[in-house]
N, C-alpha and C positions, 0 to 999 in steps of 0.2 A: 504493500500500500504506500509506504514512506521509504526513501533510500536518503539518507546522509552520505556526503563521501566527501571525507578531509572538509569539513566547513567547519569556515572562521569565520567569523563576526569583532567586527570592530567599531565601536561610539570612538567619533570624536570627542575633544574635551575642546574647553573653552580656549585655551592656548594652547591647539591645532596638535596635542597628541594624543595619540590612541590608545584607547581601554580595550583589551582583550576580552569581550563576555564569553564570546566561545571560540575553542581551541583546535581544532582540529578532530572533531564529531567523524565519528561514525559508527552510523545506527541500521539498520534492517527491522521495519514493525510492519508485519506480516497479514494479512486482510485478514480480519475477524478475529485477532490476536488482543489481550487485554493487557498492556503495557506499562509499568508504574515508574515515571521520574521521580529517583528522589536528590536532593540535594537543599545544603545551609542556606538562609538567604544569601544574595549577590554570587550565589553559585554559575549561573549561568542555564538554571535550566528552564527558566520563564523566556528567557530572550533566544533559547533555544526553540521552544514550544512555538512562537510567534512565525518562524522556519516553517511550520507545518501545513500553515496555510497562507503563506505570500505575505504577512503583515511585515514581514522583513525578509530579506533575502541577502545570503551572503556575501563576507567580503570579497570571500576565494571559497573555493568548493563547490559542491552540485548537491542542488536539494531537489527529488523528484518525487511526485504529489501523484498518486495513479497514473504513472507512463509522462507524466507535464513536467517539464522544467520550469520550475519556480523563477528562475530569472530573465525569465520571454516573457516579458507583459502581456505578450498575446494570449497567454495560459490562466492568467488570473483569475476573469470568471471561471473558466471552467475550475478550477485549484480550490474557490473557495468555495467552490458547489459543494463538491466531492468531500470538502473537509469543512466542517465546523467549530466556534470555539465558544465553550461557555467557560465565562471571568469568574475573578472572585466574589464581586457584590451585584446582586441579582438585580438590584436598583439601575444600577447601571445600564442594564441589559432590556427592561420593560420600557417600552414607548407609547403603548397605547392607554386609555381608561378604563377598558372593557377586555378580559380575561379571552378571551376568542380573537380578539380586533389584532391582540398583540402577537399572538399566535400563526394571525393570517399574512403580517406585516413582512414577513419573508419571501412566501410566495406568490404574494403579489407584484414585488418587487422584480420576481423574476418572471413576470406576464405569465403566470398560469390561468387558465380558464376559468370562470368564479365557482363552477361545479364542483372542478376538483380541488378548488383550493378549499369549500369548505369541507369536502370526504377527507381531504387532508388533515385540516383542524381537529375534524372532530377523531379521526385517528391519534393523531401526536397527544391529544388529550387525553385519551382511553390509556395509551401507551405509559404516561407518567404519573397514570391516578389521578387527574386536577377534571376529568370530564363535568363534574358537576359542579365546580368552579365555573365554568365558561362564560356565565353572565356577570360575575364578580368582578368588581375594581379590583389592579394588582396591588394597591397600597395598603390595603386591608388584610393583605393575607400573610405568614408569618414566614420567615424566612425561607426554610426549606420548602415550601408551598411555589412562592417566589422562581425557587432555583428550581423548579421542577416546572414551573410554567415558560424559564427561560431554556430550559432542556427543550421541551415540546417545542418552541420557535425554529430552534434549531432543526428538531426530526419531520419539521412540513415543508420544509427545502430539501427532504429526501437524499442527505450524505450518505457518503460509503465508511467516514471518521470522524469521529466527536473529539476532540481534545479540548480536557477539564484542565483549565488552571488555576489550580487551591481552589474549584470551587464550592467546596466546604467552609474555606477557612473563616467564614463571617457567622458560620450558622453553629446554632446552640447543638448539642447531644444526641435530641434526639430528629433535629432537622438533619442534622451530618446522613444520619441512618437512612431517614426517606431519602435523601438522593444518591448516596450507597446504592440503595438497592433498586434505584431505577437504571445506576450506570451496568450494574452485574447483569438485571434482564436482558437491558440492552444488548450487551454481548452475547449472552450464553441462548437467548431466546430468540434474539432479531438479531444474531453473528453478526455483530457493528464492530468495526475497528474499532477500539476504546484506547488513549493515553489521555492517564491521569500522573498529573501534579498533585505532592500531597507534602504537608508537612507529618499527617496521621499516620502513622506505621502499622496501625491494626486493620485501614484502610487498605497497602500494598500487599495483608498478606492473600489476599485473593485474585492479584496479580496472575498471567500466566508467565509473565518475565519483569523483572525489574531492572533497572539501571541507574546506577549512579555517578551525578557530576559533582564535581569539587573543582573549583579557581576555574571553570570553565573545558575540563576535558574529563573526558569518560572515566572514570576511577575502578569502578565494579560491573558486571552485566551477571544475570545468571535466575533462576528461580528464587521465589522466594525465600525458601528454604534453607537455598546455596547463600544467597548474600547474605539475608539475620544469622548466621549462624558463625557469621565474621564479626563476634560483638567488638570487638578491641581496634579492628579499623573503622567502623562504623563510629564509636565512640572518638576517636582519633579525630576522624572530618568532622565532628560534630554534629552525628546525627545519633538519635536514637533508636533501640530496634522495638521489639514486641514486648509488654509485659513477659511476658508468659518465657518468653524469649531469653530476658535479661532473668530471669526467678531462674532458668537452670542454670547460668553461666556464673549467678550468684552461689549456688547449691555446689557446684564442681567446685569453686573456689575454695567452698565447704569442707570438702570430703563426702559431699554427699553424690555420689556418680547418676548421673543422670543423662537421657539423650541430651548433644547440644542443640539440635535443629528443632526444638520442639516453639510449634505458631503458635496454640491455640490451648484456652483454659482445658476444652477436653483431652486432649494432646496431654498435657500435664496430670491432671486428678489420673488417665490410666499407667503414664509412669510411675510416679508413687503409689499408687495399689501396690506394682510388683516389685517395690521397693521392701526387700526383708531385713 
């Protein structure tokens, strides 16, 4: 779906020298694959993410979006068709008054016929739980509501990939969850290409590959599994791993021997069962 190859990315600064965001990237994220960026703030993996659908294109390297080269402007609409991007604050992202109007503001925009634009609507709505929403003002609705109604805008321009950036990172506990698990259906039910941006680590472990950036180059790639189970580099760049995760790496320190790749509180409670 995505190919990276050697991209660099550089910001000017105000006295004409350059910031490295990213370093010489390269990625392969694979159509219907669920993809998890993780890295510190100013890592470089937001200004990466923006790569995915033409909002920047590199300084050196090649970025190709379904078969498009990202730096052919020619390519653009088709790049942002194919690829969507939902931010961190859903405010941002609503323009209309009316919960349907806002939904339809996509497809409009790309001349679909008013027929299908509202069988569209009312799909992308069914699709994120918000269908009975549709007559609602979006200002009213609570955050994770919000980011599931700016998901649905995204899914009535009919992409082939959604890339999420942080966009959890504004919503409370149990908003994180509903749109969790809008992004997981999306995948596993309607095989959407999915990257997510997360600072949540209990978020990536349903990941089907993760990767890690640090000072803007690739640090880590691998299963979930495979990277949390590198607590001591992961701690090093500054990120953290899984509860459950750090509880065995704490336990070995122990003496108490336990899996180290262990994601999940079930994962745990049956290690210590067979713990004699």
């Amino acid at each position: 779906m995505i190919e990276c190859k050697e991209v660099v990315y550089e910001y000017q600064n105000e006295d004409k020298t350059a910031n490295v965001a990213v370093d010489g990237v390269n990625i392969s994220i694979n159509k219907g694959e669920f993809l998890v960026i993780l890295g510190r703030n100013g890592s470089g993996k937001s200004t990466l993410a923006k790569h995915f659908n033409a909002l920047l294109v590199p300084s050196s390297g090649t970025v190709i979006v379904d078969g498009l080269d990202t730096s052919n402007s020619e390519n653009i609409w088709n790049i942002r068709h194919s690829t969507g991007m939902v931010f961190q604050n859903p405010d941002n992202q609503l323009v209309a008054t009316i919960v349907e109007e806002d939904v339809a503001f996509g497809p409009e925009n790309l001349g679909i016929e008013p027929a299908e634009i509202r069988k569209r609507v009312d799909d992308s709505l069914k699709k994120v739980g918000m269908y009975e929403y549709r007559k609602h003002a979006p200002h009213l609705l609570s955050g994770g509501q919000k980011q599931r109604v700016a998901i649905a805008g995204i899914l009535a321009m009919k992409p082939k990939c959604i890339v999420f950036d942080e966009s959890t990172a504004m919503l409370d506990p149990s908003g994180r969850e509903e749109v969790m698990n809008t992004i997981m259906d999306l995948n596993k039910n309607n095989h959407m290409t999915i990257v997510l941006i997360t600072h949540f680590m209990e978020e990536a472990v349903n990941a089907d590959r993760i990767v890690v950036i640090d000072k803007g180059k690739l640090v880590k790639e691998g299963t979930p599994r495979e990277v949390f189970s590198h607590v001591e580099i992961m701690k090093k760049i500054g990120l953290d791993v899984p509860q459950m995760t750090e509880l065995a790496y704490e336990l070995n320190k122990s003496g108490i021997h336990v899996k180290e790749d262990i994601l999940t509180i079930d994962e745990m409670v049956s290690e210590l069962c067979q713990l004699k």
